[in-house]
C-alpha positions in Angstrom: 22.1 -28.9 101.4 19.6 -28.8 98.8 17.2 -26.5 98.1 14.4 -26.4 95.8 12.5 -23.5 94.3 9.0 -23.4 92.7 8.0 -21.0 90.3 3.9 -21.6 90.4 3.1 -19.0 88.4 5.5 -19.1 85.2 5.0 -21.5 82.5 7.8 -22.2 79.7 6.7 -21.4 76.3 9.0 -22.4 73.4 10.7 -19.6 71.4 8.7 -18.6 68.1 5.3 -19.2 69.6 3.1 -16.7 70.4 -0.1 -16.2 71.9 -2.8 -14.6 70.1 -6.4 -13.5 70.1 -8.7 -12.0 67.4 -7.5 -8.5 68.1 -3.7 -9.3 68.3 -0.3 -11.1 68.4 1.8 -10.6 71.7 4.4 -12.6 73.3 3.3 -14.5 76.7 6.3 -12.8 78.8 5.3 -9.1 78.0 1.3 -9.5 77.4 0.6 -8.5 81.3 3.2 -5.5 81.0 1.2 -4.1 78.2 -0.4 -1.1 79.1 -3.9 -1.2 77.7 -5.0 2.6 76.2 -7.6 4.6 78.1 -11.4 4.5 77.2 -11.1 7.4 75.5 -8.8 6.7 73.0 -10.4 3.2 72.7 -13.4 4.4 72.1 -13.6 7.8 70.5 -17.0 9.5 69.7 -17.3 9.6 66.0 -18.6 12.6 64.2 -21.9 13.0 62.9 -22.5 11.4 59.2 -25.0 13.0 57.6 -28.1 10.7 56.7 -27.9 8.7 53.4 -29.3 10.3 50.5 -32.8 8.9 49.6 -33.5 7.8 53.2 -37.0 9.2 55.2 -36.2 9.8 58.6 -39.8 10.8 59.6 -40.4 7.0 58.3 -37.6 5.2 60.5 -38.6 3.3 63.3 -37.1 4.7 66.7 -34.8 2.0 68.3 -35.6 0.7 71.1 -31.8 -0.3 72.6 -30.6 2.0 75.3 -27.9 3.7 75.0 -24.0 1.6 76.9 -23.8 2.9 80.4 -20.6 2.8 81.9 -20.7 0.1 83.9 -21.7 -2.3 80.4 -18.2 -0.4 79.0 -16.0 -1.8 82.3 -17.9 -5.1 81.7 -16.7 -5.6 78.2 -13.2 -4.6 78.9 -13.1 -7.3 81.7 -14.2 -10.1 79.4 -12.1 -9.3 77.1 -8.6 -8.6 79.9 -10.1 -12.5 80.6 -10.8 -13.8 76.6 -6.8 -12.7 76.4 -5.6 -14.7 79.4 -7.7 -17.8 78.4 -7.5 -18.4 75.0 -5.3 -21.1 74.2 -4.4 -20.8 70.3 -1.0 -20.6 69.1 0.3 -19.6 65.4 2.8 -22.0 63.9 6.0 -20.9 62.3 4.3 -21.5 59.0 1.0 -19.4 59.3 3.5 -16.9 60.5 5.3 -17.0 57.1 2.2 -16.6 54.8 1.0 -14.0 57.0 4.3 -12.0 56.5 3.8 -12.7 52.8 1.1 -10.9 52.5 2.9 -7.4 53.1 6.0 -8.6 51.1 4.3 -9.3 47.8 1.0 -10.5 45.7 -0.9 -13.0 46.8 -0.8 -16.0 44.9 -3.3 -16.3 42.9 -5.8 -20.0 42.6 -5.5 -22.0 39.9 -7.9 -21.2 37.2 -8.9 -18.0 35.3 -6.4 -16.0 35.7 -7.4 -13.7 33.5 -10.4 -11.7 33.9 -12.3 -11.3 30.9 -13.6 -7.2 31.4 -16.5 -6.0 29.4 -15.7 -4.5 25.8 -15.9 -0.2 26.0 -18.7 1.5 25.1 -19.0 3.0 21.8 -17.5 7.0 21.4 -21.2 8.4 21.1 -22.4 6.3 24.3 -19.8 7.8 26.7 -20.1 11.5 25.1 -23.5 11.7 25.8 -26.1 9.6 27.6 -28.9 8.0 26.0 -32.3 9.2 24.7 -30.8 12.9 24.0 -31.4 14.2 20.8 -28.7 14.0 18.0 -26.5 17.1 17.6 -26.6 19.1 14.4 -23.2 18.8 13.5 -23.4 14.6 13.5 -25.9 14.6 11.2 -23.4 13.5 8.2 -22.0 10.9 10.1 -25.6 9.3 11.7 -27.9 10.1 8.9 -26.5 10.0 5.6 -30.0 9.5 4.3 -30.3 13.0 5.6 -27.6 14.8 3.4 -28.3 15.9 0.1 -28.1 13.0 -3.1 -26.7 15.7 -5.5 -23.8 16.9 -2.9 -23.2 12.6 -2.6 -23.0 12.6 -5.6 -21.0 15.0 -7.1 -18.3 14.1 -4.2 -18.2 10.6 -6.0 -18.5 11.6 -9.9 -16.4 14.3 -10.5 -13.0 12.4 -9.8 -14.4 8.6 -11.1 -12.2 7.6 -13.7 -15.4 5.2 -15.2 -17.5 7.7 -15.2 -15.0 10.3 -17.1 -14.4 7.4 -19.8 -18.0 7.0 -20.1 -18.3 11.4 -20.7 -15.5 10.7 -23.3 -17.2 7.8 -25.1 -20.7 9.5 -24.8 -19.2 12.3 -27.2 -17.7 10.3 -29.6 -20.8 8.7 -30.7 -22.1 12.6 -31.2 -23.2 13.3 -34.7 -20.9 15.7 -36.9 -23.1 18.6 -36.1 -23.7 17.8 -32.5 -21.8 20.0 -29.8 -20.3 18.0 -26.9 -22.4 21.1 -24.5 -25.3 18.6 -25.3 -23.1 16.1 -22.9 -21.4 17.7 -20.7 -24.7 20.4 -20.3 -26.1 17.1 -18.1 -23.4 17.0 -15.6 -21.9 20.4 -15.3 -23.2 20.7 -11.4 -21.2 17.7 -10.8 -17.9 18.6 -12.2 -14.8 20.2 -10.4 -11.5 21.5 -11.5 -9.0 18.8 -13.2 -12.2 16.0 -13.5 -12.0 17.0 -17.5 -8.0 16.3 -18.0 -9.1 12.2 -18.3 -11.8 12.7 -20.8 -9.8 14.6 -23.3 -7.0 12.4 -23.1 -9.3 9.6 -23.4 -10.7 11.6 -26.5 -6.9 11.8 -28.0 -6.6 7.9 -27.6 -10.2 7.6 -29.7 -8.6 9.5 -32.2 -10.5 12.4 -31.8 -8.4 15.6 -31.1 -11.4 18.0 -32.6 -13.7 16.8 -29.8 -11.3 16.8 -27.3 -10.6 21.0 -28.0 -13.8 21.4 -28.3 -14.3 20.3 -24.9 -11.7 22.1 -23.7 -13.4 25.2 -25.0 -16.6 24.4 -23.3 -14.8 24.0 -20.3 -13.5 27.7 -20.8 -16.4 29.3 -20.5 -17.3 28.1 -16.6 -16.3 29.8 -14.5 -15.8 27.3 -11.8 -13.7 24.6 -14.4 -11.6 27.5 -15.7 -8.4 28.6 -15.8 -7.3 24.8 -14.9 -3.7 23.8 -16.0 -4.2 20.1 -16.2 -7.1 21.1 -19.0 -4.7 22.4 -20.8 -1.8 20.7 -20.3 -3.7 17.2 -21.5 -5.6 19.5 -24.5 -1.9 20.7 -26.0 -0.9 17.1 -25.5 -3.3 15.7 -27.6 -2.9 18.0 -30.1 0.7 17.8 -30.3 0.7 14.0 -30.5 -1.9 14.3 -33.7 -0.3 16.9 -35.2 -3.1 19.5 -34.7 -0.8 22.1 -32.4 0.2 24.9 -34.4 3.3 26.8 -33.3 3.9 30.2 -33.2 6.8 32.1 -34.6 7.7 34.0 -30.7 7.9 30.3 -29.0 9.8 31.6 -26.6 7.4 34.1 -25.4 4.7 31.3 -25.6 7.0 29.0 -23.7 7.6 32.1 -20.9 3.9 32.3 -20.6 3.3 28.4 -20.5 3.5 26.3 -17.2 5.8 23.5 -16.9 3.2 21.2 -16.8 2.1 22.5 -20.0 5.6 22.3 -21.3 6.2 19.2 -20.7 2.8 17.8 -21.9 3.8 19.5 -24.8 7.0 18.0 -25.6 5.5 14.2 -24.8 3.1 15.0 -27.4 5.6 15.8 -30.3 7.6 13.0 -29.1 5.0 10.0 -28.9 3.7 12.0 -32.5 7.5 11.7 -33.6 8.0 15.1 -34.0 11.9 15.0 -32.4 12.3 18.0 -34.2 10.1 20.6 -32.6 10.1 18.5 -28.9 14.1 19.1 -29.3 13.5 23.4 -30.0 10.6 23.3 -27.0 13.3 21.8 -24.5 16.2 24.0 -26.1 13.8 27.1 -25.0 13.3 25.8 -21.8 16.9 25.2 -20.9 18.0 28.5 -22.1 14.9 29.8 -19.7 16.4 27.6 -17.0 13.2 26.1 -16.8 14.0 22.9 -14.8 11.7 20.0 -16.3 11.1 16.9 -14.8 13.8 13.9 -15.7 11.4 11.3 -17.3 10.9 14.2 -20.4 14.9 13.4 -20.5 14.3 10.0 -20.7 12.1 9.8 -23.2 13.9 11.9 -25.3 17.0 10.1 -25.0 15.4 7.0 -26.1 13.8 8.1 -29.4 17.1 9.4 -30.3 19.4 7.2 -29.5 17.4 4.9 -31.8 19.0 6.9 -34.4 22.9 6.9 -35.0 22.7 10.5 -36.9 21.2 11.9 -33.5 23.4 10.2 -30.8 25.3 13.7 -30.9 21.9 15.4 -29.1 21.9 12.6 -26.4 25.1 13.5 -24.8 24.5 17.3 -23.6 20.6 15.7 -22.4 23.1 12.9 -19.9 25.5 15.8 -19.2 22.3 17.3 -17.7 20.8 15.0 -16.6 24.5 13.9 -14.3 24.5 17.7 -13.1 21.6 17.5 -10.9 21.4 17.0 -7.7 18.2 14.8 -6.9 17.0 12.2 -9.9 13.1 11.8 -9.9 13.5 8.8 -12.4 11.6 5.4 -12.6 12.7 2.1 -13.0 11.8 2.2 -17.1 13.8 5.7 -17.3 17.3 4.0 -15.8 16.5 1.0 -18.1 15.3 2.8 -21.2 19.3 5.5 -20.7 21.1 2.2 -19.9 20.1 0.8 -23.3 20.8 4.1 -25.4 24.4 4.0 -23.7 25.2 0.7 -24.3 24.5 1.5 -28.1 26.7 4.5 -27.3 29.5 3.3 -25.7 28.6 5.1 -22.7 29.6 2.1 -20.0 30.3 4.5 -17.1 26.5 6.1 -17.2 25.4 3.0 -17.1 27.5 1.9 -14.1 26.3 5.3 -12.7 23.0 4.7 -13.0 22.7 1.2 -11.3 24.5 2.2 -8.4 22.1 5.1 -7.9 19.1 2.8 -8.5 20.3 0.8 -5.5 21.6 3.5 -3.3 18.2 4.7 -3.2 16.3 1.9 -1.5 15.0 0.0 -4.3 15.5 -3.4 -6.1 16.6 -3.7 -9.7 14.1 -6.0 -11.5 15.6 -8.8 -14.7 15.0 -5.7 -17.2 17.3 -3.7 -15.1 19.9 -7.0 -14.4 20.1 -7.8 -17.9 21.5 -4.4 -19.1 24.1 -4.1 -16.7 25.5 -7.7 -17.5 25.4 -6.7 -21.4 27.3 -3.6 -20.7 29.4 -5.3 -19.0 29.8 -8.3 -21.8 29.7 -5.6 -24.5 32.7 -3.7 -22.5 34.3 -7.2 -22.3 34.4 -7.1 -18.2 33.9 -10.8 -18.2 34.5 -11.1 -14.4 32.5 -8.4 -13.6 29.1 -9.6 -15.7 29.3 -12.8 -13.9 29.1 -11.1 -10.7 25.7 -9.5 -11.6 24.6 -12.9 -12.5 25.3 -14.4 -8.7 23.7 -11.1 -7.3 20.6 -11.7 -9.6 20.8 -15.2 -8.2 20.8 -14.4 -4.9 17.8 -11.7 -5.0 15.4 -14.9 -6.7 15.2 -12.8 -10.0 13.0 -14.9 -12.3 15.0 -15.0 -15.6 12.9 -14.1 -19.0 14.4 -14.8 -22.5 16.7 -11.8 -23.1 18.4 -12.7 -19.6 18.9 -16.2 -20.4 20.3 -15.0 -24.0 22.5 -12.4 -22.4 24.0 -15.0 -19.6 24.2 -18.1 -22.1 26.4 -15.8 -24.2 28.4 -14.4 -21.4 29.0 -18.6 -20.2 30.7 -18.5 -23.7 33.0 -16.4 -23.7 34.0 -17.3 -20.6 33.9 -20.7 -22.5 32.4 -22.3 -19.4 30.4 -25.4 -21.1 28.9 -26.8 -17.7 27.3 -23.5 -16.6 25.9 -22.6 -20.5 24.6 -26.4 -20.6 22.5 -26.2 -17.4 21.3 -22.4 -18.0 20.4 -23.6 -21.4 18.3 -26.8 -20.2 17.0 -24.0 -17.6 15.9 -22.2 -20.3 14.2 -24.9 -21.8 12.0 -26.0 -18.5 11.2 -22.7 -18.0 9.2 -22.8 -21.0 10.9 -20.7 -23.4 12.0 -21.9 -26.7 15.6 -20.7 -27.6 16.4 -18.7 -30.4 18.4 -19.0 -33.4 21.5 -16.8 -31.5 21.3 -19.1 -28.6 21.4 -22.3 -31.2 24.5 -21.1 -32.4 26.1 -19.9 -28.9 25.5 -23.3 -27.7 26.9 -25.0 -31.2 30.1 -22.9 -31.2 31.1 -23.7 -27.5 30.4 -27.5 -28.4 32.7 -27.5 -31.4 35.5 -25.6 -28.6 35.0 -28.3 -26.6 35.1 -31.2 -29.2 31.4 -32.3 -28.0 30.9 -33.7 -31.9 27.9 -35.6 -30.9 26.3 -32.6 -28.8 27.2 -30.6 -32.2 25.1 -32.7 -33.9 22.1 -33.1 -31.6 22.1 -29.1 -31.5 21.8 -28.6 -35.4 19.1 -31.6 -35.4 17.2 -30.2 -32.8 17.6 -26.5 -34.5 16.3 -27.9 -38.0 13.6 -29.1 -36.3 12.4 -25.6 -34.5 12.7 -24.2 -38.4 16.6 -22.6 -37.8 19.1 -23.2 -40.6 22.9 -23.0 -38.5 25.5 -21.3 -41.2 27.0 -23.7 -43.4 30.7 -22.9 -41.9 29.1 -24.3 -38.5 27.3 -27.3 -40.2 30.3 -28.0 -42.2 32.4 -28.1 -38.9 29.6 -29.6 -37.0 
C-alpha cells in the first residue's frame, strides 16, 4: 500500500548556507524559533547629551517631524518580521571565510603604499609652548646670541685658544729690552683664566727666551684671579730648568716636599731635555725616598738618556726594578719602544718580552717601531725561531715595513741562511722605494757567497759601487 506524504511548508536548504539579512546571519531551520527581544530592550531611551559646544539653540529651527507613535513602532517591526522572511540572499562558503578573517588577524593590506609617510615632529620649542608668546628669560643665550654680551663671547673663546696664546707669546718677544710684557698682557687681562698662560711661556722657552717667560710668570702673580695656578708654574720651572736658568737650593728636599708633582716632574724634563742627568737623577732620588709616586713616562725618559751611556747603565736597572713593581703602567707606545731599546743594549731580553706582552694585553696594536725591537731582541738573543714568528704576526696585522725593519728581517733571513725569503724581502725593499744600505749590501753578499751564487755575488758588489759603497776587500776578494 503506498502512501505518500507532503511537506508544503519545508524547503531543503543545503548544509553551510545560511540565510541572511542586513542585521544578521541565522540558519533557515531555527530563524522562526528565535525569540525577538521586547520594544524596550530594542529600543531603549537614550540619555540626554548635552548640546555641542559653540551651537545657538535660540537660533535652531524647530523641527517639524512628529514624534513615532506606537502604532509607526508595530509597523516597522512587521516590515522588518517580513524583509527577514523574503529576502533571498545567501553567503557562500568563501565570503564566510574572509568574514571570519577579519576577527582572526589583519586585514590584508592593497597593493601599493604600504608605508605611510607621517609628518616630521615639530621642533622642542613649538610643542613647549604655543606660538606668538613671548620668549622666556632663561632662552635668551640659546635664541639670541646677538643679545649676550661680546666681551663674555669672547673671553669663553680666547682664554683657552692655543693661536691666540702663541700670538701673546710672539707679541712679547718682539718687546724692546726695556719694555715690560704688562704692556701685552695689560690688553687682555679680562680675558684670561687660570692655566691659559702655561702655553705662552712654554712657547717663550721654545723662542729661546726664558727671561720673558718668568717675567710673565711674575705678572701673572700678582692677579689675583690667575694666581696661585700650578700649571704656571710647573711650565715656568720647566723652562728654566731646560735653559739652565733654575737655581737650586741647598734644602731640595724641603723644596721638593713643598713642590707639586706636577711641578716635580716639569722639573725633572727640564734638566733632562737641558742634559742635566745629574740634578734630574738627585730630584727623582728625593722623590722616591718621599714616596712621591711620579708618573712612568719621567721613567722613560730617564732611562733613555742613560742608557745612551755605558758608564750609567748601572742607574737604569733600579728605575726598571721600579718601574716592574707597579701595579698599573700609564706608558705610551714611544715609552715601551724607547725601554725596549735601552734593554736590548743591556742585555735585558726578559723586560723586553715583558713589555710587549703588556703592550698587547692592554688592547692596543704594536706599530713597525714596536715590531722591529722585539725581532732584534730576539735576533740579538739568537732565538731565531722565535724572531721569525714576529715577522708572520707583523705580516698578518698589514704592518707597512720602513728601513730598519727591512734591515732587521733581511739580517734575521741570514742567519737563518734562508736565501729565497732574504732575495724577495730585499727586492721588497727595493719597490718600496728605499735604497739599501751598506749593511744590507753585505748581508745579501755574504748569504750569496754561502750559497755559491758567484754571479749574484758579483751583480751585488757592482750594483753597491754604483750606490757609492766599497764591500771589504775579504768579501770582494771572495766575491
Amino acid at each position: 500500500m503506498d502512501c505518500t506524504v507532503s511537506f508544503p511548508s519545508v524547503h531543503f536548504v543545503p548544509v553551510g548556507r545560511t540565510w541572511c539579512n542586513y542585521r544578521r546571519v541565522t540558519f533557515v531551520s531555527h530563524s522562526k524559533r528565535r525569540r525577538r527581544p521586547s520594544k524596550d530592550l530594542r529600543y531603549r531611551p537614550h540619555p540626554k547629551q548635552p548640546p555641542k559646544f559653540g551651537v545657538n539653540l535660540f537660533l535652531k529651527k524647530p523641527s517639524t517631524t512628529s514624534k513615532r507613535t506606537e502604532d509607526d513602532v508595530d509597523i516597522t517591526e512587521e516590515n522588518d518580521e517580513e524583509a527577514d522572511e523574503n529576502t533571498g540572499v545567501v553567503w557562500e562558503s568563501d565570503e564566510l571565510e574572509a568574514i571570519s578573517s577579519l576577527f582572526k588577524g589583519r586585514i590584508p593590506q592593497k597593493p601599493g603604499k604600504l608605508h605611510r609617510e607621517r609628518p616630521l615632529p615639530l621642533p622642542v620649542p613649538y610643542k613647549l609652548r604655543p606660538l606668538g608668546l613671548p620668549t622666556p628669560k632663561t632662552l635668551v643665550k640659546l635664541t639670541a646670541p646677538a643679545v649676550v654680551s661680546s666681551r663674555a663671547s669672547m673671553a669663553k673663546k680666547v682664554y683657552k685658544s692655543p693661536s691666540f696664546l702663541v700670538g701673546l707669546a710672539r707679541e712679547i718677544s718682539k718687546l724692546g729690552p726695556d719694555e715690560d710684557v704688562s704692556k701685552i698682557l695689560g690688553k687682555w687681562v679680562q680675558f684670561l683664566r687660570k692655566g691659559s698662560l702655561s702655553l705662552t711661556i712654554r712657547e717663550l722657552g721654545h723662542m729661546g727666551f726664558p727671561e720673558r717667560a718668568l717675567q710673565t710668570f711674575l705678572w701673572a702673580q700678582n692677579q689675583p684671579h690667575l694666581f696661585p695656578d700650578d700649571w704656571i708654574l710647573a711650565s715656568t720651572v720647566e723652562v728654566l730648568a731646560r735653559n739652565h736658568e733654575l737655581k737650586i737650593p741647598f734644602n731640595i728636599n724641603q723644596y721638593t716636599g713643598l713642590a707639586s708633582r706636577a711641578v716635580l716632574e716639569a722639573m725633572i724634563r727640564g734638566f733632562i731635555k737641558g742634559g742635566n742627568l745629574r740634578l734630574a737623577w738627585k730630584v727623582l732620588i728625593v722623590a722616591r725616598r718621599d714616596k712621591r709616586m711620579l708618573d712612568s713616562s719621567i721613567y722613560a725618559k730617564l732611562i733613555l738618556e742613560l742608557g745612551k751611556n755605558p758608564d750609567r747603565h748601572r742607574h737604569v736597572f733600579p728605575l726598571l726594578d721600579e718601574l716592574g713593581e707597579r701595579d698599573e703602567l700609564n706608558l705610551s707606545q714611544q715609552d715601551c719602544t724607547t725601554i725596549m731599546k735601552v734593554c736590548v743594549k743591556m742585555g735585558k731580553f726578559e723586560v723586553v718580552e715583558s713589555l710587549f706582552s703588556w703592550f698587547k694585553q692592554s688592547g692596543c696594536q704594536p706599530s713597525v717601531v714596536m715590531f722591529t725591537s722585539v725581532i732584534h731582541s730576539r735576533y740579538t738573543e739568537e732565538k731565531y725561531r722565535e724572531a721569525l714568528a714576529v715577522v708572520w704576526e707583523m705580516e698578518a696585522s698589514n704592518c707597512l715595513f720602513d728601513l730598519p725593519a727591512y734591515r732587521v728581517v733581511i739580517k734575521l733571513f741570514v742567519a737563518l741562511n734562508d736565501l729565497s725569503r732574504a732575495m724577495r724581502y730585499f727586492s721588497k725593499l727595493k719597490e718600496a722605494g728605499f735604497s739599501p744600505t751598506y749593511g744590507l749590501y753585505k748581508d745579501m753578499l755574504q748569504i750569496y757567497m754561502a750559497s755559491g751564487r758567484i754571479a749574484k755575488c758579483k751583480e751585488i758588489c757592482k750594483e753597491a759601487e754604483i750606490a757609492g759603497f766599497k764591500l771589504d776587500k775579504y768579501l770582494v776578494s771572495h766575491s
